[in-house]
C-alpha positions in Angstrom: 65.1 -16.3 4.9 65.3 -15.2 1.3 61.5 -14.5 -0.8 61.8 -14.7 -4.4 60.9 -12.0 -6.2 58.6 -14.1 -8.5 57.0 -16.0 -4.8 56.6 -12.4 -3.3 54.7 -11.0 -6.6 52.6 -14.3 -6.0 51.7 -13.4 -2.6 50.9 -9.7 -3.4 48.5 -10.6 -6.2 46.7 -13.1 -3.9 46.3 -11.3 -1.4 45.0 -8.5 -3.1 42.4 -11.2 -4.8 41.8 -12.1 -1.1 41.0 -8.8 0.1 38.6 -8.2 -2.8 37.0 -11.6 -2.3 36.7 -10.5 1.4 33.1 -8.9 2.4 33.5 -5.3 2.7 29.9 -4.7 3.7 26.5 -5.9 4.1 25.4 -8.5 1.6 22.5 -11.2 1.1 25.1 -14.3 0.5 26.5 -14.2 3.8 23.9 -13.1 5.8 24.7 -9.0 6.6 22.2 -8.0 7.5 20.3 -10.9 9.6 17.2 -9.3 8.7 15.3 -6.4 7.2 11.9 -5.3 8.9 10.1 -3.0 6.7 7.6 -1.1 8.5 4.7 0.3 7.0 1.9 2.1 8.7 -1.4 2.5 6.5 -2.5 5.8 5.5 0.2 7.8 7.6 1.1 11.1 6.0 4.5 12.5 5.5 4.0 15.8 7.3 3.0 13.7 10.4 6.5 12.7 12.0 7.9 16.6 11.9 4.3 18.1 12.9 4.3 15.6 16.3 8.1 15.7 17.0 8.7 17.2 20.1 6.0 14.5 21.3 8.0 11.6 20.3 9.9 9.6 22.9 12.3 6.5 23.1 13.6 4.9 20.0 10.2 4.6 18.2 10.4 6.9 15.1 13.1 8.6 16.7 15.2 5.7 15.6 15.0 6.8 12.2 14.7 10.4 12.5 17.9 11.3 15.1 19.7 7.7 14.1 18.7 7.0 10.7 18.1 8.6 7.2 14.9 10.6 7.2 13.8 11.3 3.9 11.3 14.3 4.9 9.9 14.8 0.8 8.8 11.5 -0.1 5.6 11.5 -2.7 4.2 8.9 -4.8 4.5 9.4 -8.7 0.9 8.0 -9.6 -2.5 9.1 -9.2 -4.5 5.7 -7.5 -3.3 6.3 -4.0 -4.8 3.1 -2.5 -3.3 0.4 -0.2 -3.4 -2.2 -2.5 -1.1 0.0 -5.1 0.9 1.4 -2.6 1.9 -1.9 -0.8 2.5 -3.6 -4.3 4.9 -0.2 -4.9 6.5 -0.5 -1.6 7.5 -4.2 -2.7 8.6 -4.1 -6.4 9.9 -0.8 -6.7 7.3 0.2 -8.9 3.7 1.5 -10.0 0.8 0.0 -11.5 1.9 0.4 -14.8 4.3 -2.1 -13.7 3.1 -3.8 -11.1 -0.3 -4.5 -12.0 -2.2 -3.3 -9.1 -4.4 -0.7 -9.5 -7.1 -0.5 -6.8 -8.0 -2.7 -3.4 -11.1 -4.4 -5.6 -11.9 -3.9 -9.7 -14.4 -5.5 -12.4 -12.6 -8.2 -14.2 -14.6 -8.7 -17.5 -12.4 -12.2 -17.3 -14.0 -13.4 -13.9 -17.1 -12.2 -13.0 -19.8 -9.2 -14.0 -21.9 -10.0 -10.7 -19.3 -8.6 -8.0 -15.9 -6.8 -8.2 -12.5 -9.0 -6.8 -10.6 -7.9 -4.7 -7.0 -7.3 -4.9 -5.6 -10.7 -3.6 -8.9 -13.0 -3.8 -8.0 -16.3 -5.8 -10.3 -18.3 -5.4 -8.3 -21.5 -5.8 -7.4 -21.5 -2.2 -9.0 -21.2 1.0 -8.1 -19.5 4.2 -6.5 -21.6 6.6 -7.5 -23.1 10.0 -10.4 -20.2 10.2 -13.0 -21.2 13.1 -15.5 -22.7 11.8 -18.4 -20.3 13.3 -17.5 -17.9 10.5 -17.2 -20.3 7.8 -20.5 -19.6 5.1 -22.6 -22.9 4.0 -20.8 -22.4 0.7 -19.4 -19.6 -1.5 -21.4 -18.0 -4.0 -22.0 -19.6 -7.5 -20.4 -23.2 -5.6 -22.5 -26.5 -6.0 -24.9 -27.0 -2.6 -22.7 -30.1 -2.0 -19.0 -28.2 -1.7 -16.6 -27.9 1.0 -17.3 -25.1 3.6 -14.5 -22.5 3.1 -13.9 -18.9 3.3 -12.1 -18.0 -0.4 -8.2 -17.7 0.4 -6.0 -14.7 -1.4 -2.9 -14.7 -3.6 -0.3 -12.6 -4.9 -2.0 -13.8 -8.4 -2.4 -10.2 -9.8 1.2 -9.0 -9.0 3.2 -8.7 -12.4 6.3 -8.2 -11.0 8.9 -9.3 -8.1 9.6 -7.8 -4.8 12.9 -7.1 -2.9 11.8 -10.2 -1.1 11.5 -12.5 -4.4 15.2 -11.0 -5.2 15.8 -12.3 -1.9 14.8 -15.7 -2.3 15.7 -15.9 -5.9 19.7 -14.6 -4.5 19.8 -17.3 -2.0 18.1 -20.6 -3.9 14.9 -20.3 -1.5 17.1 -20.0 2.1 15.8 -16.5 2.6 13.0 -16.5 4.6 10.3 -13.7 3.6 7.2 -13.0 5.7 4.4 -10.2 5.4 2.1 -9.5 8.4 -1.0 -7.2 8.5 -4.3 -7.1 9.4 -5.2 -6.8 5.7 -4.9 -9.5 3.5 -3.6 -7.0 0.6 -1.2 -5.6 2.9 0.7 -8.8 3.9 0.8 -10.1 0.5 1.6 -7.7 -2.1 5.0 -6.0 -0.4 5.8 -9.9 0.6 5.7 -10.6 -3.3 5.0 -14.0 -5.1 7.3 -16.3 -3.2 7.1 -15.3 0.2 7.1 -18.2 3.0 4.1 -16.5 4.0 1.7 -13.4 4.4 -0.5 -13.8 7.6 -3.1 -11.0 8.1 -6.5 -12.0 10.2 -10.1 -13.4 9.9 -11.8 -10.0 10.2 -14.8 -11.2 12.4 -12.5 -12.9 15.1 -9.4 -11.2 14.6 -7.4 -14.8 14.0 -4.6 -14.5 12.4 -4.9 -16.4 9.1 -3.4 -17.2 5.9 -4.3 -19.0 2.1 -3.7 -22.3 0.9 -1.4 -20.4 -1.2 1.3 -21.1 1.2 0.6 -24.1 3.6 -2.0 -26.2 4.3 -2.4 -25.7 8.1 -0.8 -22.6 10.3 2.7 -23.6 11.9 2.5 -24.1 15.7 3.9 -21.0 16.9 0.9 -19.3 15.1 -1.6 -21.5 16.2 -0.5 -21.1 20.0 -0.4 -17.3 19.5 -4.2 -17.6 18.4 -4.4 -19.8 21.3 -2.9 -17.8 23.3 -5.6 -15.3 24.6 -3.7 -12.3 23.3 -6.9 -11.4 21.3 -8.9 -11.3 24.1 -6.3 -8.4 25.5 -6.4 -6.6 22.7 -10.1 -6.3 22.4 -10.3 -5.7 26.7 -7.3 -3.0 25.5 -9.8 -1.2 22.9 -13.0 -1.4 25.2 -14.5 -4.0 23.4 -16.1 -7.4 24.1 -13.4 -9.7 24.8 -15.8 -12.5 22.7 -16.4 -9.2 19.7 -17.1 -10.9 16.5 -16.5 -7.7 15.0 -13.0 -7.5 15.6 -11.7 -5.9 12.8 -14.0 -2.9 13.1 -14.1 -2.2 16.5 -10.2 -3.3 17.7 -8.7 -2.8 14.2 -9.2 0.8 14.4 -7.7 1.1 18.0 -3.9 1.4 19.4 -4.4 -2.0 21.0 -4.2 -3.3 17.2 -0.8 -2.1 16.2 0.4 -4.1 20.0 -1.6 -6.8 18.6 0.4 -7.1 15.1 3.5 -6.1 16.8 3.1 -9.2 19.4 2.4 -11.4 15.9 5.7 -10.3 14.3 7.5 -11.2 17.6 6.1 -14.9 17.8 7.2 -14.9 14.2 10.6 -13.8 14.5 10.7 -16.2 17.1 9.0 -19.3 15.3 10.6 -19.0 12.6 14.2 -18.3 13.7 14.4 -15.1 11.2 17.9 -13.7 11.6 19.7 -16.8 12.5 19.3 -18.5 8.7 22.9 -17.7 7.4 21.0 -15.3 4.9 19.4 -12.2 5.3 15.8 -12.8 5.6 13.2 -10.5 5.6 10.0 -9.5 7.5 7.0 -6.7 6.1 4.9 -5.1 9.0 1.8 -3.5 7.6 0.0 -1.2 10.0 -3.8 -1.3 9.5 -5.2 0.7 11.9 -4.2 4.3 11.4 -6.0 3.8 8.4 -9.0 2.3 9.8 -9.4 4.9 12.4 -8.2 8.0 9.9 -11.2 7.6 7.5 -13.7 8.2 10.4 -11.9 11.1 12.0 -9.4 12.9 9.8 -5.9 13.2 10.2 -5.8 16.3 12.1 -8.0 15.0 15.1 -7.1 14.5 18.4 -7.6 10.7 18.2 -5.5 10.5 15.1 -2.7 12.2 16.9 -3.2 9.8 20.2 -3.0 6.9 17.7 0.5 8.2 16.5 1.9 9.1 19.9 0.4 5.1 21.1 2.2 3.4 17.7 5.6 5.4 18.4 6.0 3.8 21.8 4.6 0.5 20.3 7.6 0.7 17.8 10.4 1.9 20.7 8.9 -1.4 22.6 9.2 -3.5 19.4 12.7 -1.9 18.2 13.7 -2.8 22.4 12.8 -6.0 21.6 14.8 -6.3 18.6 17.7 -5.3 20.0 17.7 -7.6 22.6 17.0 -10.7 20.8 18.2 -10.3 17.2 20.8 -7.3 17.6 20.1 -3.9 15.9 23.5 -4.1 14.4 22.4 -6.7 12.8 19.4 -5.6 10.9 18.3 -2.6 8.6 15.1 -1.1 9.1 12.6 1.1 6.9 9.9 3.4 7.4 7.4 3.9 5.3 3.3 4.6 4.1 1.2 3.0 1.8 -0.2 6.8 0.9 -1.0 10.3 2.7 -4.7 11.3 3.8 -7.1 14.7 2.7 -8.4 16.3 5.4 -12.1 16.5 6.4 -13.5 18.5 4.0 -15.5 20.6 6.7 -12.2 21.4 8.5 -10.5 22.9 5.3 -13.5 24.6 4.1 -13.8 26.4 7.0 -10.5 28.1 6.2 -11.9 29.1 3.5 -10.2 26.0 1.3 -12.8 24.7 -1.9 -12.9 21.8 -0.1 -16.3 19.7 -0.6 -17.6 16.0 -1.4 -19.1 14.3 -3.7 -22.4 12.1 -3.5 -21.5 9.2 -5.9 -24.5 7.6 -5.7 -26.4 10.6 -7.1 -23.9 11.3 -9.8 -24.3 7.5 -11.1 -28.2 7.9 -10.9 -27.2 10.9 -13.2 -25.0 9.9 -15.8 -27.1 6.8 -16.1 -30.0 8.5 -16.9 -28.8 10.9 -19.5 -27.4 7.8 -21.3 -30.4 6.4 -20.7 -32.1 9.4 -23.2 -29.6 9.4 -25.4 -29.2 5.5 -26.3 -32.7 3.7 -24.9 -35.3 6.2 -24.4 -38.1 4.7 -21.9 -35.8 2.3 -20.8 -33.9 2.0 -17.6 -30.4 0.3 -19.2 -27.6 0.2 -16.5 -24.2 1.8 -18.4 -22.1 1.4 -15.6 -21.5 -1.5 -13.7 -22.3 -0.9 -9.4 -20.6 0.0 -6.7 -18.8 3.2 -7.6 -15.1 4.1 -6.1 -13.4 7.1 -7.3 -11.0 7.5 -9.3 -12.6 4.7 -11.5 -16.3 5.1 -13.1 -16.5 1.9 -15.2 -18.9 1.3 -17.9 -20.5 -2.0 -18.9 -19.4 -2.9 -22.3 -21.9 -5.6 -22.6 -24.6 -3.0 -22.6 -22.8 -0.6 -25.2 -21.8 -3.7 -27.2 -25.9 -4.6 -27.4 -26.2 -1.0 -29.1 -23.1 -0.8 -31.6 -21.4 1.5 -29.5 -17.8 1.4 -29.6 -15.5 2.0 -26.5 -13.4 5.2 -27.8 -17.2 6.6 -28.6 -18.6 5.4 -25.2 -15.7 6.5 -23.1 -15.5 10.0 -24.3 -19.4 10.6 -23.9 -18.9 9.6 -20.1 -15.7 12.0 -19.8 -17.6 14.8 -21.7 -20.9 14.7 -19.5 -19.1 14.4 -16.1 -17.9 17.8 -15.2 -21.7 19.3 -15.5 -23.3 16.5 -13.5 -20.8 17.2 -10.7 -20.8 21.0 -10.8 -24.9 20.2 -10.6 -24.4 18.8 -7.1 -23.5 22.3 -6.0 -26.1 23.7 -4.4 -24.4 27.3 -4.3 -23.2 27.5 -7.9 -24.5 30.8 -9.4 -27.0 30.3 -12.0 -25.9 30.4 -16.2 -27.7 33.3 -18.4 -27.0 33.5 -21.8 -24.0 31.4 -21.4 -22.7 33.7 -18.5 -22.7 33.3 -14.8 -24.7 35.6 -13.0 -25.1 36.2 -9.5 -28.5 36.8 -8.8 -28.7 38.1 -4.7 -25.2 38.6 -3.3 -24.9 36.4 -0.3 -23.9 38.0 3.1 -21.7 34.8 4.2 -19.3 32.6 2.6 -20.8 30.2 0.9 -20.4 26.0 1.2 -18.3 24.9 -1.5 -19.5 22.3 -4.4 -17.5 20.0 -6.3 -15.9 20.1 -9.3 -14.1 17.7 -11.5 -10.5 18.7 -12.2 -9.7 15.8 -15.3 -10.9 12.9 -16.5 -8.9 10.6 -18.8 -10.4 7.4 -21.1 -9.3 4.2 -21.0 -7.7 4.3 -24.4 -6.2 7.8 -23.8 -4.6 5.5 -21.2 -3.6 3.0 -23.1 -2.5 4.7 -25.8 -0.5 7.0 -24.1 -2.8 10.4 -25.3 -1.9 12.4 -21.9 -0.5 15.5 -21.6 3.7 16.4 -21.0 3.0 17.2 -17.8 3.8 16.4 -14.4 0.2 15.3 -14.2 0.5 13.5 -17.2 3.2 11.4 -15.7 1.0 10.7 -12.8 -1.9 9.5 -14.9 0.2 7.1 -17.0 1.7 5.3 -14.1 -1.5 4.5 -12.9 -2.7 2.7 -16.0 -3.9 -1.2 -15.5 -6.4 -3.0 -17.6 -8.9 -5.7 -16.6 -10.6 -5.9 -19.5 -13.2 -3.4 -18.8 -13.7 0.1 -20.2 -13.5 3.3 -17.8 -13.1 6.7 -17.4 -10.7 7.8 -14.8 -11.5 11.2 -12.9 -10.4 13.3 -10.4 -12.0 16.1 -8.0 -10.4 19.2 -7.6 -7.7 19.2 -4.7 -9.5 18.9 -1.1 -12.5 16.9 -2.4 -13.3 13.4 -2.8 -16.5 11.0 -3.1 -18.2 10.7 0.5 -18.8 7.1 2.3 -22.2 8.9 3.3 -24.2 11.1 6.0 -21.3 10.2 8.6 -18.5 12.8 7.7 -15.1 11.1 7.0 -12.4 11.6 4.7 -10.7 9.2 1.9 -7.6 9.0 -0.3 -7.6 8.4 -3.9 -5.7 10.7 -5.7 -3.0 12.4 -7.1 -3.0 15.6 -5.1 0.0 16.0 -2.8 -1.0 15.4 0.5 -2.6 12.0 -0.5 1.3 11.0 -2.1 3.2 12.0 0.9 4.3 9.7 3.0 7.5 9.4 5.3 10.7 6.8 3.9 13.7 6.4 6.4 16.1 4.2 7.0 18.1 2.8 9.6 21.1 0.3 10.3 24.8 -0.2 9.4 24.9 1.2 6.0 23.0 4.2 5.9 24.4 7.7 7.1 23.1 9.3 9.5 21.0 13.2 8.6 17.7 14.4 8.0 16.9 14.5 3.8 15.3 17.4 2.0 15.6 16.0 -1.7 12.5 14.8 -3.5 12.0 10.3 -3.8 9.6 8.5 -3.9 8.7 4.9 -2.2 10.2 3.3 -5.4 13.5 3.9 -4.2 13.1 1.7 -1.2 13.7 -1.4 -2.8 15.6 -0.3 -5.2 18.4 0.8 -2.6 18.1 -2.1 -0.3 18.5 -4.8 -3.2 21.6 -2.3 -3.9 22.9 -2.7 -0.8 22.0 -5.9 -0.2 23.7 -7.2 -3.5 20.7 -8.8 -5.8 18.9 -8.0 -8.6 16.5 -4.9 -8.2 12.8 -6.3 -8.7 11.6 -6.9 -11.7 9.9 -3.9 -13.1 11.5 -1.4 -10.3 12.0 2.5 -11.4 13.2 3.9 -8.2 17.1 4.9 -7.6 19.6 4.2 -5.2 19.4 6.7 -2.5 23.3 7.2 -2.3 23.2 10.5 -0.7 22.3 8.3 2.3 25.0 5.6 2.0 28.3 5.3 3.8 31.3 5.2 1.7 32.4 1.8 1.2 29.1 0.4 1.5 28.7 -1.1 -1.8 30.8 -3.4 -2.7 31.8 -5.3 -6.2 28.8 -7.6 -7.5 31.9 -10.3 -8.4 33.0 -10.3 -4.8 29.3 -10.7 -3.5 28.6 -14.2 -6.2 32.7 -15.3 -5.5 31.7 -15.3 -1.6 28.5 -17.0 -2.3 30.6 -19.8 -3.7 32.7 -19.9 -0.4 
C-alpha cells in the first residue's frame, strides 16, 4: 500500500507532537512521583552524618548518602537560626526577609504588649478534640463566661507559599499536603498556608492535635491512633509514666519520640490514601526530639550520638515501610535540618576555644539601669520589654515615646552601650589604666573565658539596608522582619550564646557556621546518584523539587535548581507538563 507523501509528513509531525506531549519524567499533573516525604530532623548538624558513618546501618540515612544525592556543605544564608525560620525556609525556599518568620515567639506592638506570640498562635482557632483535663477555665484577657479552649495555631504569619501550596495551586486543590511534628511551628510553616493539615501534639498528653484552622474535629484514623495506646508505648519506651502529663518534656526528648511521629506519619499515609491520589501529594516530617534532647546535652555527648544511631534505624524501619506499601520508586525523598547546634561552651573552652555564656538576665538589669540614669533619674522605667532571647534585645517604644525619644536615637544608644555591659560580665578581663589594659598579677593557669559581643545592628540599619558588603552583611539582611517594635539585633562572638541558666546546656541563634550547617539530600528517580562538595543552602530544596516536579517555585523562593544532581532528561518542557494536564 502506497503512503502519500503529504499523509506520511502528517504522520511524522504528529507523532513527533505525540512524543513531546508524552511524559518524559516525573511531574505533579500525572502523579510522578506519588509522593514526596520531606524529612526534617530539628537541630541536626551537618557534620553529624560523615562524623557517625561507619555507625550507620540499613537504608536509614544510608538511603541518601550511598543511594541518593548528599549535599555534604549545606549552610543557611541568615543569621536567626531558629526552628520557626528554618522550617518556614525549608518550605518557601526562602528567608525571613521573605518569608516573614523571624523567631519561634516576638512582641507584636499590633497584638499585645503583656506577652510575646508565638510563631503560629492565632487566636481565632482553637485546638482540636484536646482532653478536656488540660483545657484552662478560659484564656487570658477572655470574658469569665467563654468557651473552654486551648488557643489553636496558623500559618497566619507566613508571607509566602510553600512547595506544598505550589502543589495544591498546580493540581486545583487534588494534592494532598500534610506536616507532622511534635511542634506546632514545625508542622505548619514547611506545610505552608493551604495544607490539608499540620498535626503536631498537646504537649502535656502527648495527643496528637491540630487548629480549627483546618477541620473542625480530627479524622478517624487520627482519633483511633490517639486511641490506640501507642502513647502509652512510647512513654513505657522512654522510662516514663505511661499516664506522664508531661509528655513533651520527658518522652519528647527521647528516641521513643521519633517511633512515635514515625508511627503518626504511617496512620496518615494510610488514612489518608497519600500516593494513590492521581497527583503527587506531599508529606513534611519534622523531628523534634534531637532538638529537645541537644539543648540539655550538647551535640557531642554520648546521648546525642545514641539518639542519632536510634533515629537512623527508625528511618531504615520507616523507608521499609515505604517501600512496601507505597513503592520507593514511586516517591522522592529529602533530608534535611531546621539549623546546626554550638557546642557546650565548657567542652570548647577546654580546648582552649573563647567559648563562654552570657547571663541575659543580668545584662538587661544592666542596660536598664544605665537608661534608667540617663533618661529618668530615681526612677525604675522598664526600656525593654521582658523575656530576653538572643539575637533580639527589644525596646519598648511606649516608654521612649513618653520621653521624646526617637527610635534611630534610642536604638543606637542600646547598640553603643552593649559591648561594655557584656565584656563586664567577665570576670577575668584584665583591668583598663589610662585607657590601656593592664595585667596586673600574671595568672599561672588559663583563664575562663568571658563574653564578648561581636555586632550589633538597629532596627532601621535593618530596614534601611545600612549593613556592610559583606558576607555578614548578607546574613544580617536576610534576617530582617518587623512587628512593629524597635530592636537591636546582636550577636556573641563565635562559641558563645546567652545561657538557659545554672544547668549547663547549649543553644542556637546565630550566624556562625556550625549553627547554619545542616545536611540536604535527596533521593528517588530523578536525582543522580554521588556524594556533593559544592556550597547550597536549604533554599534550594524547594526550589529543585518544584523544578522537577513541574510548578511554579514558591512565592518568594531564592534557592537554585540543584542540576549537578539531576539525571539528564529529567526536566522536561513546561508546555508538555500543562498539555498533559489537559489529557
Amino acid at each position: 500500500m502506497r503512503i502519500s507523501l503529504r499523509l506520511l509528513t502528517f504522520l511524522l509531525v504528529f507523532s513527533a507532537i505525540f512524543v513531546t506531549l508524552t511524559p518524559a519524567s516525573a511531574q505533579v499533573y500525572s502523579g510522578h512521583p506519588k509522593l514526596i516525604v520531606v524529612v526534617v530532623i530539628d537541630q541536626f548538624r551537618g557534620d553529624y552524618l560523615n562524623r557517625d558513618r561507619d555507625q550507620f546501618k540499613g537504608r536509614g540515612f544510608r538511603l541518601f548518602m550511598d543511594q541518593g544525592a548528599w549535599f555534604t556543605d549545606c549552610y543557611y544564608d541568615y543569621a536567626n537560626t531558629k526552628t520557626g525560620p528554618g522550617h518556614a525556609t525549608i518550605g518557601t525556599g526562602s528567608y525571613t526577609d521573605g518569608h516573614g518568620i523571624d523567631s519561634n515567639e516576638w512582641w507584636d506592638a499590633a497584638r499585645s504588649f503583656t506577652q510575646k506570640v508565638g510563631v503560629v498562635e492565632d487566636e481565632r482557632y482553637q485546638l482540636v478534640d484536646v482532653p478536656a483535663s488540660v483545657i484552662p477555665a478560659n484564656q487570658p484577657n477572655a470574658p469569665s463566661d467563654a468557651a473552654k479552649f486551648l488557643v489553636g495555631a496558623s500559618p497566619l504569619n507566613l508571607r509566602a507559599s510553600t512547595l506544598g501550596d505550589e502543589l495544591r495551586l498546580a493540581t486545583q486543590g487534588r494534592a494532598r499536603v500534610y506536616g507532622i511534628s511534635l511542634k506546632d511551628r514545625a508542622s505548619i510553616l514547611p506545610a505552608g498556608q493551604s495544607a490539608n493539615a499540620a498535626y503536631f501534639i498537646e504537649p502535656s498528653t502527648g495527643q496528637f492535635t491540630t487548629s480549627t484552622y483546618y477541620m473542625e474535629h480530627l479524622p478517624e484514623w487520627a482519633a483511633a491512633f490517639n486511641a490506640s495506646g501507642r502513647r502509652q508505648q512510647a512513654a513505657k519506651e522512654a522510662n516514663a509514666p505511661e499516664d506522664t502529663n508531661k509528655f513533651y518534656n520527658l518522652v519528647g526528648r527521647s528516641p521513643a519520640a521519633n517511633r512515635y511521629e514515625l508511627a503518626f506519619a504511617k496512620a496518615l499515609i494510610t488514612g489518608e490514601k497519600l500516593g494513590a491520589n492521581g497527583v503527587t501529594d506531599e508529606l513534611i516530617v519534622s523531628l523534634s526530639p534531637n532538638d529537645i534532647q541537644g539543648h540539655a546535652y550538647g551535640p557531642d555527648s554520648d546521648s546525642q550520638q545514641q539518639m542519632i544511631l536510634a533515629l537512623d534505624r527508625d528511618l531504615d524501619n520507616f523507608f521499609t515501610w515505604l517501600d512496601k506499601n507505597v513503592g520507593l520508586n514511586n516517591v522522592w525523598l529529602a533530608l534535611t535540618g531546621d539549623h546546626g547546634i554550638a557546642p557546650m561552651t565548657v567542652e570548647a573552652a577546654k580546648l582552649g576555644i573563647h567559648a563562654a555564656t552570657l547571663n541575659l538576665r543580668k545584662l538587661y538589669e544592666a542596660l536598664n539601669t544605665e537608661l534608667n540614669k540617663r533618661h529618668s533619674p530615681g526612677q525604675n522605667l522598664n526600656y525593654l520589654l521582658p523575656g530576653p532571647e538572643l539575637p533580639y534585645i527589644t525596646l519598648d517604644k511606649r516608654v521612649y515615646e513618653k520621653l521624646g525619644i526617637d527610635e534611630q536615637k534610642a536604638e543606637d544608644e542600646v547598640a553603643d552601650l552593649l559591648p561594655a555591659l557584656v565584656a563586664a560580665q567577665d570576670v577575668n578581663a584584665p583591668p583598663v589604666i589610662n585607657g590601656k589594659s593592664v595585667a596586673v598579677q600574671p595568672a599561672q593557669q588559663r583563664l575562663a573565658p568571658g563574653p564578648r559581643v561581636d555586632y550589633t545592628y538597629t532596627r532601621v540599619q535593618m530596614a534601611t539596608g545600612q549593613l556592610p558588603p559583606t558576607e555578614r552583611g548578607r546574613l544580617i539582611g536576610h534576617s530582617y522582619m518587623s512587628h512593629g517594635n524597635w530592636f537591636v539585633m546582636v550577636e556573641l562572638d563565635a562559641y558563645q550564646y546567652d545561657a538557659f541558666g545554672s544547668t549547663p546546656s547549649t543553644t542556637h541563634t546565630t550566624s556562625w557556621n556550625y549553627d547554619r550547617h545542616v545536611p540536604l539530600a535527596f533521593y528517588g528517580e530523578p536525582f543522580k546518584v554521588g556524594e556533593y562538595h559544592n556550597l547550597v543552602a536549604p533554599v534550594d530544596m524547594a526550589v529543585t523539587l518544584a523544578s522537577l516536579a513541574g510548578v511554579n517555585k514558591p512565592s518568594a523562593a531564592v534557592g537554585r535548581v540543584l542540576t549537578e544532581a539531576i539525571m539528564p532528561g529529567a526536566f522536561r518542557p513546561a508546555s508538555a507538563a500543562a498539555s498533559s494536564a489537559k489529557q
